[in-house]
N, C-alpha and C positions, 0 to 999 in steps of 0.2 A: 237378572240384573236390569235395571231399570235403564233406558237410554235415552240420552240427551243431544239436541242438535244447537249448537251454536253457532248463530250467524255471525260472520268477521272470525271466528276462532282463530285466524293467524294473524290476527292485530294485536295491539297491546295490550289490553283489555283482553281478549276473549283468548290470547293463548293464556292469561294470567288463570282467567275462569276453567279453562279446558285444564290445565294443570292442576287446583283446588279438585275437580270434580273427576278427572281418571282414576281416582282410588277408589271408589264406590257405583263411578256410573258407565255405560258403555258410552263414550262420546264420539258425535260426530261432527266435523267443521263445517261449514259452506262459506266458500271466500271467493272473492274474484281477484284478489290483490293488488286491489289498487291503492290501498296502503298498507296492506298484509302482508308478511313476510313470510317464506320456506325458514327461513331462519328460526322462524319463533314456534315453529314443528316439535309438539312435544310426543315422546316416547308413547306408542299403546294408542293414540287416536288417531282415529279415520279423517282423513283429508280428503274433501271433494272442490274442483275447482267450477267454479260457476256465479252466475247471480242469482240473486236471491227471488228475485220474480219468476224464476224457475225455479223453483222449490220442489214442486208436484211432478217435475219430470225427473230432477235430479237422487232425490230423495228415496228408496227403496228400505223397504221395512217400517215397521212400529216406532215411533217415539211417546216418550212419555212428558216433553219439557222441549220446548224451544223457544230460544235467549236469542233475541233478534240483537245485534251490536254495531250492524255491517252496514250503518248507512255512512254517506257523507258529512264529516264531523268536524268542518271549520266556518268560521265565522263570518270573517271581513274578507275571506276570500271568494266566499260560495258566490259575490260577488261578479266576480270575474267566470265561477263557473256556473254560470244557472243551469246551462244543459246538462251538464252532468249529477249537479245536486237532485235535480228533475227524475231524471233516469233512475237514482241511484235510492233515492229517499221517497219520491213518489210512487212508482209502477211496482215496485215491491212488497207495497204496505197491503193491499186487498190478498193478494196470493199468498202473502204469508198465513194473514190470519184466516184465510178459508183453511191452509195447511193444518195448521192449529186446531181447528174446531171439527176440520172429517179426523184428525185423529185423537180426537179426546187429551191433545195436550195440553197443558199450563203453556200460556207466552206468558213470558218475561222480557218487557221492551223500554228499550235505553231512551228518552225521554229528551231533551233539555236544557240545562238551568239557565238557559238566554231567557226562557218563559218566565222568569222572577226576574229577569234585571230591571232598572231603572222604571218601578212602576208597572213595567208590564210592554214597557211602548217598544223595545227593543223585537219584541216579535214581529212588528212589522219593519227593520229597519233589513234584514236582511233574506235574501230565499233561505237561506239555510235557516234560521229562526221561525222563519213562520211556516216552512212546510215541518220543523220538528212540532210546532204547536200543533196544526192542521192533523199529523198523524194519532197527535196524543187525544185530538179530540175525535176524529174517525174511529180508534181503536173503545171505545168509551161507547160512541152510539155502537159501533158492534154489538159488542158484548151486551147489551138489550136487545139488539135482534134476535140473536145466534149463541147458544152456549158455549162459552168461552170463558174458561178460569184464567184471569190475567193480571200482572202488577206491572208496576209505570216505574221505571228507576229513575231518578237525576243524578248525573253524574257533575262534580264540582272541581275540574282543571285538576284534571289526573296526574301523577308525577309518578318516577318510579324509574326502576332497573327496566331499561326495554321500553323504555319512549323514544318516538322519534325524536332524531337529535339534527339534520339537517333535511335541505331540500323546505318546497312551498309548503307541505304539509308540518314540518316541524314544529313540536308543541314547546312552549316560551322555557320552559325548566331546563328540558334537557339544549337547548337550543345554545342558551345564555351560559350555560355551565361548560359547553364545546369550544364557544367562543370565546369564554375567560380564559380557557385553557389552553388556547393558541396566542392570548394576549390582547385577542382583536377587540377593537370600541363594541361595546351593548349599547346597541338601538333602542329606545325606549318613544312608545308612539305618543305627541303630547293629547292628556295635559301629563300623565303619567303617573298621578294618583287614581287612576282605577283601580278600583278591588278587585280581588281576585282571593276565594278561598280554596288554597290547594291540598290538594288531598292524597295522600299514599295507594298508589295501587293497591299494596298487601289491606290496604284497608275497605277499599271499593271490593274487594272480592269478596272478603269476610263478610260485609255488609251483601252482598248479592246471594251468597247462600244462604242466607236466613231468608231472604227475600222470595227465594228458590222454594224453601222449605213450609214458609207461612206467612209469605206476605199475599195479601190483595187489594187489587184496586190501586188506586191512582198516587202521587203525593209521595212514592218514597224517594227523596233525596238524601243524597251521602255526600255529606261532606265533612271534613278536619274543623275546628274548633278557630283554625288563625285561619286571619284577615290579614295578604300582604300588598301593597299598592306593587304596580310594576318597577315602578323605581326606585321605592328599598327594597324588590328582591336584586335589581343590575347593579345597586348600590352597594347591598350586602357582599358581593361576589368582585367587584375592582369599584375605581374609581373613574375610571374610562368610560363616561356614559354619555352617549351623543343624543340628542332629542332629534324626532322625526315627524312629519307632518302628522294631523290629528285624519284617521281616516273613519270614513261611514259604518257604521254598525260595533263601531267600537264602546260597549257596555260598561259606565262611569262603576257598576254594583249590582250588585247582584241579593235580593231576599235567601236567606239560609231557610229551606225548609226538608227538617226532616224528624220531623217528632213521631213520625209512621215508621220509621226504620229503629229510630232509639225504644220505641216501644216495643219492638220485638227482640230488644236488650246487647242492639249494636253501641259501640261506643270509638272514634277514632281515638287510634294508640302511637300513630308514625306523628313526628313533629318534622316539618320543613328545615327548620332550621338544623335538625340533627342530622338530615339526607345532604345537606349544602357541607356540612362540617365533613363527614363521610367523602363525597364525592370530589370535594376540592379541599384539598387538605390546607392550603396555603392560609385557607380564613382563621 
């Protein structure tokens, strides 16, 4: 049996992928937990706790696939944290992929889509932005050095069963849907016509094992088909919508690119609007 290492595996994303892949593959996690959850522990996979810049120590045995997912994954925040984004998304990226190439495996590495917003300019507006550019373009001259079979995912404002839902890291879906359901005002940052296309987990997964299976190279973006500004999703969900000051790194839109994913005959199937009807029944 073929075995697989996923980075983040107990985040939301990578327990969704560890799940899809323990019926065929021997899987293993690497996490550190700092948005990871024991919770999100699924049944049959190995759990190793660590960072990912120790890979080569922590790691024992053969892989055949390793799905990097474990970096620092927010925006307007990475702001306030640059030493950690640094730590987390920088010193990881050369050991991983040395990892990778002494074992003859496939990376599969999460990518993004701040690199398509507004023209492109938003890659410098935040460290979190431009060290995901920085990695994606590192990972690219590698793989001209050093044999290395590798595809680039973008992931496009994840939603889903098993997103975080509070605390600094809480992603906007599950966030707004906790907060409607206590009553309390949605915050919406101005101007609050940013785009935003979100996209279903069960959908980012499907799209990741094809990817798994035959994607290469750079450009595969997954995203859903709708485009919803932030304040018709706070709208959609109450009428209780308080405006908040416009903060840095906040991306007006985002380029949809993913003609490299639909070519290996992905197609998003979840609708936003059918997961809000689901989740909050009151709508």
């Amino acid at each position: 049996m073929q075995r697989a290492l996923i980075i983040g595996g107990a985040g939301f994303i990578g327990s969704n992928l560890c799940r899809a892949l323990a019926a065929d593959w021997s899987v293993v996690s690497l996490d550190n937990y700092f948005t990871g959850s024991r919770d999100n522990h699924i049944e049959g996979v190995e759990y190793i706790e660590g960072e990912a810049a120790e890979i080569a120590h922590l790691i024992d045995g053969s892989v055949d696939l390793v799905v990097h997912l474990g970096e620092y994954s927010r925006v307007e925040q990475s702001l306030e944290d640059i030493d950690t984004v640094w730590r987390l998304n920088n010193s990881a990226m050369m050991p991983v992929m040395r990892f990778a190439t002494q074992q003859g495996a496939k990376l599969v590495y999460s990518g993004s889509s701040t690199r398509f917003g507004d023209g492109g300019d938003t890659v410098t507006q935040t460290p979190y932005a431009w060290l995901k550019a920085k990695n994606v373009e590192l990972l690219k001259q590698y793989a001209d050095w050093y044999p290395l079979d590798y595809a680039i995912v973008y992931f496009y404002n994840v939603y889903g069963p098993g997103e975080i839902a509070s605390g600094r890291y809480a992603t906007v879906v599950a966030k707004f849907l906790a907060m409607a359901a206590r009553g309390e005002p949605l915050t919406v940052t101005l101007p609050g016509t940013q785009q935003r296309t979100f996209t279903h987990v069960d959908d980012i997964i499907a799209a990741l094992l094809l990817v798994i299976a035959a994607g290469h190279g750079d450009g595969h973006g997954i995203a859903s088909d709708e485009s919803w500004s932030i304040l018709q999703l706070a709208e959609q969900l109450t009428d209780n919508v308080v405006m908040t000051p416009a903060k840095q790194g906040n991306r007006q839109s985002t380029e949809i690119v993913t003609a490299k994913t639909r070519a290996l005959g992905w197609r998003p199937e979840k609708s936003l609007s059918d997961y809000l009807a689901v989740s909050h029944p009151s709508l």
